[in-house]
TISE-458370 format. One line per 3 residues: number of its first residue (from 1); for each residue x, y, z of N, C-alpha, C. Coordinates in steps of 0.02 Angstrom, whole numbers. Layout:
<atoms>
NUM = X:Y:Z:X:Y:Z:X:Y:Z; ...
</atoms>
This chain:
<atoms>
1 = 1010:-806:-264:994:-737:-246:969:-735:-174; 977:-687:-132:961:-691:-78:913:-622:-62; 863:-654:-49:791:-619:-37:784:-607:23
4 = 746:-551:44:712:-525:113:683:-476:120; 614:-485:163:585:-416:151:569:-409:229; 528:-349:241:567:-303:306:500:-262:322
7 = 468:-267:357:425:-217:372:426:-195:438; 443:-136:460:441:-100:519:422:-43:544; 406:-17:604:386:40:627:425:94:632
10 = 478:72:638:546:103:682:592:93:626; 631:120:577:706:94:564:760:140:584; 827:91:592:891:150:593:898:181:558
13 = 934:235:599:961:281:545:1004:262:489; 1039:213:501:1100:190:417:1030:158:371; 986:93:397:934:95:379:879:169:340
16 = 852:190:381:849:262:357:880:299:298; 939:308:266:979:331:241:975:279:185; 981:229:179:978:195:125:903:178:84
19 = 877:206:134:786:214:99:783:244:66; 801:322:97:798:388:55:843:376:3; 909:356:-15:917:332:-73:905:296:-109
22 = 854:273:-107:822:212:-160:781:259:-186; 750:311:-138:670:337:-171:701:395:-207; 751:423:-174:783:489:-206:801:490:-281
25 = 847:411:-279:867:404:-363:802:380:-379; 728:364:-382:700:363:-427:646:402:-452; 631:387:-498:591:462:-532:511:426:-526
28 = 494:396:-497:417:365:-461:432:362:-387; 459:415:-358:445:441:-299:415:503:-283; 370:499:-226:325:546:-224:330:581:-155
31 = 313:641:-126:346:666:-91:299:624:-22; 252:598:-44:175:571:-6:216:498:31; 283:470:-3:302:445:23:384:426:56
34 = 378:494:79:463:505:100:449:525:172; 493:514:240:516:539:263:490:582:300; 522:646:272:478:715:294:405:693:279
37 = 389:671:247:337:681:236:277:655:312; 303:572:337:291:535:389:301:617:452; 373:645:444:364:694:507:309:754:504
40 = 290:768:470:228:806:457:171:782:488; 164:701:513:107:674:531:121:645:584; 148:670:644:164:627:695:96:576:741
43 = 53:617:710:-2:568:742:-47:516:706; -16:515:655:-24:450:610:33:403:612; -5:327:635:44:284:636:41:247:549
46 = 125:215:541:149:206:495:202:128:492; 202:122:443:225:59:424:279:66:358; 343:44:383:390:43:343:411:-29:299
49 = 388:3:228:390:-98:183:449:-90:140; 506:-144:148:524:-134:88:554:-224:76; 592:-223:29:593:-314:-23:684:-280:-33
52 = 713:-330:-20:776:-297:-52:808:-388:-72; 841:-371:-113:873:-440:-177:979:-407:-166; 998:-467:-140:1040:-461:-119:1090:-395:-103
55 = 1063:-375:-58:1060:-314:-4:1036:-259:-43; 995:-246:-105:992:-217:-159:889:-180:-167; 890:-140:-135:792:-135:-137:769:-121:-202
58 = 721:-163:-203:681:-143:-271:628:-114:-261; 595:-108:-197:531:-97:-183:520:-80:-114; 486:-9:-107:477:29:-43:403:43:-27
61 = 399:69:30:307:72:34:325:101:100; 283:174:126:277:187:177:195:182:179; 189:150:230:108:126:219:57:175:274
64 = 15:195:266:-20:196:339:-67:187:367; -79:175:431:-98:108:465:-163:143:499; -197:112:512:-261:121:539:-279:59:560
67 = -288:36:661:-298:-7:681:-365:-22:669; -399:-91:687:-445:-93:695:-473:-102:732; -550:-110:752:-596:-131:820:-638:-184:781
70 = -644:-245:806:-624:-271:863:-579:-298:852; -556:-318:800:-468:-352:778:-420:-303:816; -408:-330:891:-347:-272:883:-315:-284:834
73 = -256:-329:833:-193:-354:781:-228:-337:730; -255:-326:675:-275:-315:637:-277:-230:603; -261:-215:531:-258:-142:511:-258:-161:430
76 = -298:-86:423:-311:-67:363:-255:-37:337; -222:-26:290:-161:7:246:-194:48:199; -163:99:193:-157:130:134:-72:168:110
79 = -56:146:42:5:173:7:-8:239:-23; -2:288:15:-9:337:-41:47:362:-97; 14:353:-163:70:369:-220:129:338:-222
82 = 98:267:-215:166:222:-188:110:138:-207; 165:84:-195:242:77:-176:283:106:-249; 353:114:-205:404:152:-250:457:86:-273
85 = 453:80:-330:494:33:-370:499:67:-436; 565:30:-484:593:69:-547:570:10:-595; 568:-48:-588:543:-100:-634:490:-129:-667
88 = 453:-108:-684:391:-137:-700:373:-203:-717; 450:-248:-749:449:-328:-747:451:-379:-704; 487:-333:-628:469:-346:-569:429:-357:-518
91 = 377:-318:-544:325:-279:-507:260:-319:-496; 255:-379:-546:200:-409:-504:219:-476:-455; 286:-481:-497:325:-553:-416:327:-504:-352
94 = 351:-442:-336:348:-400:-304:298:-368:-248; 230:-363:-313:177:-364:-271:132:-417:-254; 150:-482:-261:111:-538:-250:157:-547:-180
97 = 225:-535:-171:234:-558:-110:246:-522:-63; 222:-437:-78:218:-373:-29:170:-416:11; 92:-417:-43:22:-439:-17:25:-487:22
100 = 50:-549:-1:74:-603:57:87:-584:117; 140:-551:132:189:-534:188:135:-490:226; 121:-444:205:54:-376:239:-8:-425:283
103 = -8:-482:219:-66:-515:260:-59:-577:320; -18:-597:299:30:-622:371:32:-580:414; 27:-506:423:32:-493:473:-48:-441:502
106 = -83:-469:499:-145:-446:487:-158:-396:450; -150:-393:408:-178:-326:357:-235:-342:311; -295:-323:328:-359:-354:289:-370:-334:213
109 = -342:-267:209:-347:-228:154:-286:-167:150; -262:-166:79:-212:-88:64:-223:-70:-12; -232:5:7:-253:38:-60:-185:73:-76
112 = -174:73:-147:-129:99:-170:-115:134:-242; -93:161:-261:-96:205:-317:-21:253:-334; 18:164:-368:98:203:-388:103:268:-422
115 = 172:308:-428:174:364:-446:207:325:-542; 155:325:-566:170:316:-651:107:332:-675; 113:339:-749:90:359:-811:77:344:-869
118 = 26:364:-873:-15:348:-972:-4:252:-981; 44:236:-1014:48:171:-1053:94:140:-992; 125:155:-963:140:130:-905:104:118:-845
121 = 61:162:-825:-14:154:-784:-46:110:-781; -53:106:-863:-112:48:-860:-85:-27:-869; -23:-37:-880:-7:-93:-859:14:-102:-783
124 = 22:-61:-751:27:-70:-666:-58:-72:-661; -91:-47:-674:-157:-59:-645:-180:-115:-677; -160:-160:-714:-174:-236:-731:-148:-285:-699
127 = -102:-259:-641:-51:-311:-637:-90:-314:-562; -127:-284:-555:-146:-257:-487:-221:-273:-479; -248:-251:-542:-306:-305:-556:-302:-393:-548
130 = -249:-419:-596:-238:-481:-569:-226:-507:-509; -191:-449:-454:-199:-461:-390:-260:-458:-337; -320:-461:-384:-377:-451:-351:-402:-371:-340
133 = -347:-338:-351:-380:-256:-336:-410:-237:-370; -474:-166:-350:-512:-173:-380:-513:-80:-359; -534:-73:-429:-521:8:-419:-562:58:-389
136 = -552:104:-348:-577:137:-307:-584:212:-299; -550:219:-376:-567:294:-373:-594:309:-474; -632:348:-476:-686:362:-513:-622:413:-597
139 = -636:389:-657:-608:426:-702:-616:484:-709; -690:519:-670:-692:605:-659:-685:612:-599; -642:588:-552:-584:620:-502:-542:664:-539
142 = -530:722:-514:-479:774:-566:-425:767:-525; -396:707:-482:-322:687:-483:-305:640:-528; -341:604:-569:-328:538:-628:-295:587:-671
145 = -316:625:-708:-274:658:-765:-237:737:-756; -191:751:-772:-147:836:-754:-119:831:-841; -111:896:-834:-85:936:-875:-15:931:-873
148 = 40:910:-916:97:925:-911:151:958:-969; 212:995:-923:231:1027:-945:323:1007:-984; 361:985:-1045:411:982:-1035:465:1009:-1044
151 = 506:1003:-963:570:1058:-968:622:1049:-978; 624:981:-1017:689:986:-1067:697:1032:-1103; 616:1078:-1152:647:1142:-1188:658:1193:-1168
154 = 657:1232:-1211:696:1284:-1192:629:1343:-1156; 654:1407:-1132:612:1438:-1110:569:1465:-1149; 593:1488:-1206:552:1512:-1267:512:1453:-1282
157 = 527:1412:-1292:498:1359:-1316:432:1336:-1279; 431:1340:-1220:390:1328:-1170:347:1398:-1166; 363:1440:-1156:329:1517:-1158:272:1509:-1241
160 = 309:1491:-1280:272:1498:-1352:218:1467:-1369; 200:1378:-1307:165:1353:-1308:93:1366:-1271; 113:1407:-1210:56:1445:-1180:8:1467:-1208
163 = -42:1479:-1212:-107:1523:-1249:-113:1590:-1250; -104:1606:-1305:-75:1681:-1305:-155:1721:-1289; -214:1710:-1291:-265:1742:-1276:-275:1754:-1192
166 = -243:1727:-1150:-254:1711:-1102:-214:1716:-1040; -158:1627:-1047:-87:1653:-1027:-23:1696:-1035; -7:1695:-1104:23:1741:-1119:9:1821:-1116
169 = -50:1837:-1099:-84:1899:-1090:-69:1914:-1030; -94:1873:-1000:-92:1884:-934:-34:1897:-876; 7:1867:-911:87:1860:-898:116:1936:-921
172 = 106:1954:-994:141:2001:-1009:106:2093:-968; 27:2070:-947:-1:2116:-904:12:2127:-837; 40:2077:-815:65:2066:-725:141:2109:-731
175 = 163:2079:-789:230:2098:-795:259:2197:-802; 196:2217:-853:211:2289:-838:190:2347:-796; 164:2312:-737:147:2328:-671:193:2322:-618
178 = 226:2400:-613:308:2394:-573:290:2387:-521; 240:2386:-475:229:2386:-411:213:2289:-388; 212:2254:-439:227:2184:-450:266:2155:-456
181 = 293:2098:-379:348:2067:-371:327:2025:-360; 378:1959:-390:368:1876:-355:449:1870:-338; 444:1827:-262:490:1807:-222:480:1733:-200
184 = 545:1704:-168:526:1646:-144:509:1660:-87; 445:1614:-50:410:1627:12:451:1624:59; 456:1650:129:500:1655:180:440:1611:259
187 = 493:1585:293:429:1573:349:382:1631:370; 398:1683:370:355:1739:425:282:1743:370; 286:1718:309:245:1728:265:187:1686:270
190 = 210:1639:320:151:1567:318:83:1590:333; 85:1621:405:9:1656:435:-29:1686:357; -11:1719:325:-44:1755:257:-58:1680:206
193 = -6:1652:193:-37:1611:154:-78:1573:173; -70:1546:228:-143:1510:250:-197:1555:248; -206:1596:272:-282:1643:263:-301:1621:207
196 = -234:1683:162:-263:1655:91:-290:1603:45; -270:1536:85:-281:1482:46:-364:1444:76; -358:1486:140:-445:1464:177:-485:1499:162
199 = -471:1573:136:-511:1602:101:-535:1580:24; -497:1546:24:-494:1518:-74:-566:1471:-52; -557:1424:-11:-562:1362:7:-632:1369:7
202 = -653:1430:60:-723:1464:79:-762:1473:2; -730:1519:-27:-739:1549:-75:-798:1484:-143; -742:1445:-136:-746:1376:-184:-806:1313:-131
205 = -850:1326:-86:-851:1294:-47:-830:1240:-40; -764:1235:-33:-716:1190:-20:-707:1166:51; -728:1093:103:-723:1111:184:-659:1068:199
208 = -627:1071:148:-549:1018:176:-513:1092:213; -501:1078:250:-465:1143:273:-386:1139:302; -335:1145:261:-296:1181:272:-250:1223:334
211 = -240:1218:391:-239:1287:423:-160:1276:435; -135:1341:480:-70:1366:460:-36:1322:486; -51:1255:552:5:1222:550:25:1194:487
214 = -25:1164:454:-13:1131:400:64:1150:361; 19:1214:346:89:1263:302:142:1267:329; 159:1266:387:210:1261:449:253:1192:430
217 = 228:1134:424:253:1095:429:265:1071:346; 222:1101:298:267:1099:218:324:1119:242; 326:1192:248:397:1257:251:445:1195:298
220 = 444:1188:353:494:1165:405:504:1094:368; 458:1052:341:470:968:333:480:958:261; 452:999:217:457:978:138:506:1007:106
223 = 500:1075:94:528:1130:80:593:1156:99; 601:1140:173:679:1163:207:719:1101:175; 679:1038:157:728:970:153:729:958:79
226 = 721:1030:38:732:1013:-47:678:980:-75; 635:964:-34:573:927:-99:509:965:-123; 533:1034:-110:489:1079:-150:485:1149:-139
229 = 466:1187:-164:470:1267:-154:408:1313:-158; 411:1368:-111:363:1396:-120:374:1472:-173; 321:1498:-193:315:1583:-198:278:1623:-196
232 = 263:1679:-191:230:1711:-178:235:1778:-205; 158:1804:-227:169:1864:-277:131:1926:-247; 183:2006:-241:151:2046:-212:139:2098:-256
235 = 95:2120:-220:84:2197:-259:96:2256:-186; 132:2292:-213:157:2360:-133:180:2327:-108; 207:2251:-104:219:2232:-39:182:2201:4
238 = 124:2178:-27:77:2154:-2:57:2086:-22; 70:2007:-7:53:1966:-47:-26:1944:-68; -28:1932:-148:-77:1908:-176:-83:1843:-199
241 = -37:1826:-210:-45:1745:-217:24:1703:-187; -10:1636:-198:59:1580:-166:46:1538:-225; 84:1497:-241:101:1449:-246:146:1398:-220
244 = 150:1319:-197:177:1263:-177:188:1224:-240; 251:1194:-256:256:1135:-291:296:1092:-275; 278:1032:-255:339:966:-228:383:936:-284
247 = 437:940:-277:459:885:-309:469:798:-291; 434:760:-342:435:704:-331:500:657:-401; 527:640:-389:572:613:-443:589:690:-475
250 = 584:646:-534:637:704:-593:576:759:-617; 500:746:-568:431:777:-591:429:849:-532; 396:899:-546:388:956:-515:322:946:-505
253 = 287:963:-461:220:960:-459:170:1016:-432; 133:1060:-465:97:1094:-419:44:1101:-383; 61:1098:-325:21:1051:-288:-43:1113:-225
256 = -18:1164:-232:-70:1214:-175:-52:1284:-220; -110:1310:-243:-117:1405:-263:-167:1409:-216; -152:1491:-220:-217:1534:-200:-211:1611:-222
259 = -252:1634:-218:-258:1728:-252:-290:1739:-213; -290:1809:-178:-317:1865:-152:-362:1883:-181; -428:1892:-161:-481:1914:-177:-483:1999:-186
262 = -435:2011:-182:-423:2118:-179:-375:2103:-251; -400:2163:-277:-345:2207:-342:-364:2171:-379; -428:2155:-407:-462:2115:-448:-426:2125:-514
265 = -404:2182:-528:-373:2194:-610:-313:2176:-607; -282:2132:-577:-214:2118:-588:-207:2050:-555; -168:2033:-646:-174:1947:-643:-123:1926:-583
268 = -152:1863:-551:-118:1835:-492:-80:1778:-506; -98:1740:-540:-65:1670:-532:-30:1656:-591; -52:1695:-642:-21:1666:-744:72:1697:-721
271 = 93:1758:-697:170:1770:-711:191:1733:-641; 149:1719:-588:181:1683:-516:193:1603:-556; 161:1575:-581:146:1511:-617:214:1502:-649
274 = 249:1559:-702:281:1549:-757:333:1556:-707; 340:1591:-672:394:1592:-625:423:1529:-581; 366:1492:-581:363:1431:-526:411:1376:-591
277 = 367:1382:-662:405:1339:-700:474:1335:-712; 493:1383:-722:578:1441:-748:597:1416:-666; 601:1393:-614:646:1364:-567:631:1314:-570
280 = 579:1263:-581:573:1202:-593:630:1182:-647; 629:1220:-708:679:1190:-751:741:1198:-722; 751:1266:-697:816:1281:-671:849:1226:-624
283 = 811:1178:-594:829:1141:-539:844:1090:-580; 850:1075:-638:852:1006:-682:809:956:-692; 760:993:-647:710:913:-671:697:919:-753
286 = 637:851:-756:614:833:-827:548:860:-848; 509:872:-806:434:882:-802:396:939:-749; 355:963:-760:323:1014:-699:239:979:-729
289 = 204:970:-695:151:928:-688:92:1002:-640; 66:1015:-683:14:1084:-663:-54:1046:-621; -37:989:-593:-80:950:-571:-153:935:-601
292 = -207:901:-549:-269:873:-580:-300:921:-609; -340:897:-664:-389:933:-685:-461:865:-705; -496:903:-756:-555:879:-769:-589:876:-850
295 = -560:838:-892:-547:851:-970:-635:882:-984; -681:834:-934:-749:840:-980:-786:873:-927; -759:900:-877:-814:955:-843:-839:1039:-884
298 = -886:1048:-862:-918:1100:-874:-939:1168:-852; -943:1223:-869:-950:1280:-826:-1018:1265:-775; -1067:1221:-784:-1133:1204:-768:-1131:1173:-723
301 = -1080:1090:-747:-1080:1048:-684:-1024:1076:-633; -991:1117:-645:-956:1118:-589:-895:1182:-604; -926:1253:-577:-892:1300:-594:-814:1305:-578
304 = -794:1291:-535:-755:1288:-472:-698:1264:-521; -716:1201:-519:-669:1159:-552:-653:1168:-637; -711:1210:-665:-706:1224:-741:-651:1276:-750
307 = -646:1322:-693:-595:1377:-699:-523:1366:-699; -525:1313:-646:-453:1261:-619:-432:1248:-702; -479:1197:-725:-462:1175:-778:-440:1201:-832
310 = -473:1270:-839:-457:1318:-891:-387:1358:-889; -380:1368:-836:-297:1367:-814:-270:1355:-822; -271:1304:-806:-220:1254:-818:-194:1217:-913
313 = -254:1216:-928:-276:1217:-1018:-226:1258:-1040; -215:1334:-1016:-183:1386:-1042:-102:1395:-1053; -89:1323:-1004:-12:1331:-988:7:1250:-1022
316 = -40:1209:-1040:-19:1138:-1062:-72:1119:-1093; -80:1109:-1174:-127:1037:-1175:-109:975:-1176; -41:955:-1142:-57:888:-1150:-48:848:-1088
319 = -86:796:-1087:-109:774:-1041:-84:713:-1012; -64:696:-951:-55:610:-959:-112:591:-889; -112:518:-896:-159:491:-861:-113:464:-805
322 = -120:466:-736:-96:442:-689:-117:380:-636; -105:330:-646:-120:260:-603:-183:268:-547; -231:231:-557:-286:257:-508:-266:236:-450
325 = -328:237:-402:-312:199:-328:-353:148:-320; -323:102:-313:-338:28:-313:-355:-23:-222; -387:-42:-219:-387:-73:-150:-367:-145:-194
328 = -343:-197:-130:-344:-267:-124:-378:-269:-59; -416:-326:-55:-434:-357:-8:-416:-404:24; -378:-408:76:-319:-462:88:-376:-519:142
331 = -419:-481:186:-478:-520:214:-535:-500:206; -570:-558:165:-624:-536:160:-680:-533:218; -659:-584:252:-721:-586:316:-717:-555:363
334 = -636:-533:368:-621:-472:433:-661:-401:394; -647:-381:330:-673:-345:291:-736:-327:296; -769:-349:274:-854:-348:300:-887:-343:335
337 = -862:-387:400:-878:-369:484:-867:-297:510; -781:-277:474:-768:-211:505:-816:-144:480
</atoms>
């Protein structure tokens, strides 16, 4: 068999092209590590990994890099929602000789956290444990577990499972309000949704902030290139909510809402939501993933997030667990110093 692995800053374009088809056909690709995604961040430098078995890749990683002081040569990695591989019997010859190779080239440490699930998770996070990693993000992080949804059935089928006290209410109340439309978002729409989503942000004292390049560069880098869609719901003509969801593999994901704080009596997000699903299926995927939540938070410990959760409750109970984020420590003594 003829082995080689490849890490670079720069690749060609035929190079290039044969990446995106490795990650495209698989359904543990995440949009965190494609492409568009790198052009969204031109001022983050990046590292291109991949292992390929006679001219054949099993294993991708867009990594990113953070130099260090005083090591120049030296950098920290992080994989987000990655590396992207289909094998799991592969996967620890794979990652024993990513780690090798990374650290040959000064890499002291890389955190990572593949795009898999439930009973599959936790054997990637063992395999990764045996590689010395050691986990780094907390079981009440409300990105460890989401709500998911499946769109193999049918629409009724999916509609029937909703909570009729709640979602289904809410849906059928948005719905007989003629002055209520959902559309797919257009660019001129961006300036509004960003407000809206910094106003959310405020609201929730939330200080990650968001602002409209951001949204600029979903619409132009994610969205124009098929890996996800927006919408947006008005009343007069006026928008009240957005929603974003990426597609990663054969999974939909929703990944940014927000509601307008005006027209308090009219539901925002439950018929924009069902709408977001009904094209998710339409597009063929397998799954729409209503993102993180928080199984054991409380209205007490943490309002914000109890509401998220309850939401989300309304449209799925069931749940899968998603691969944490794991560091290795590739140097320990560069490690510690830094």
């Amino acid at each position: 068999m003829n082995s080689s692995i490849h890490c670079k800053r720069f690749v060609s374009k035929e190079r290039q092209n044969k990446l995106i088809e490795f990650c495209d056909t698989s359904n543990h690709n995440h949009v965190f590590q494609s492409f568009p995604w790198k052009k969204m961040h031109p001022e983050r430098k990046y590292l291109h990994f991949w292992q390929e078995n006679d001219n054949k890749i099993n294993i991708y990683a867009l990594i990113e890099i953070e130099k260090l002081k005083p090591f120049i040569n030296s950098f920290k990695g992080t994989i987000h929602c990655g590396p992207i591989f289909n094998n799991i019997s592969e996967f620890r010859q794979n990652l024993t000789q990513m780690l090798s190779f990374l650290k040959s080239k000064n890499c002291i440490s890389i955190q990572m956290n593949p795009f898999w699930f439930n009973q599959e998770a936790t054997i990637i996070e063992q395999i990764i444990v045996e590689a010395k990693g050691k986990c780094v993000q907390t079981p009440h992080d409300y990105h460890f577990v989401s709500t998911i949804i499946d769109l193999s059935e049918s629409e009724e089928d999916i509609y029937r499972k909703f909570k009729k006290s709640s979602t289904q209410q809410m849906i059928k109340k948005a719905q007989k309000i003629p002055e209520v439309t959902i559309r797919s978002a257009q660019r001129e729409d961006i300036p509004a949704i960003a407000c809206m989503f910094a106003e959310m942000l405020r609201n929730k004292n939330v200080f990650d902030y968001y602002d409209e390049q951001y949204f600029r560069n979903v619409y132009d880098k994610i969205i124009a290139d098929g890996r996800g869609f927006c919408k947006v719901q008005e009343y007069k003509n006026e928008i009240i909510s957005m929603a974003i969801s990426f597609i990663c593999g054969n999974t939909c994901i929703y990944t940014h809402g927000a509601s307008s704080t005006k027209y308090r009596d009219i539901p925002k997000a439950h018929l924009l939501n069902w709408e977001m699903i009904k094209h998710a299926r339409g597009l063929g995927l397998s799954f729409y993933d209503m993102g993180g939540i928080n199984p054991d938070v409380t209205l007490k410990s943490n309002k914000a997030l109890y509401g998220v959760t309850r939401f989300k409750y309304g449209f799925s109970d069931e749940l899968v667990t998603n691969c944490r984020v794991y560091q290795v420590i590739l140097s320990p003594v560069k490690y510690i110093i830094h």
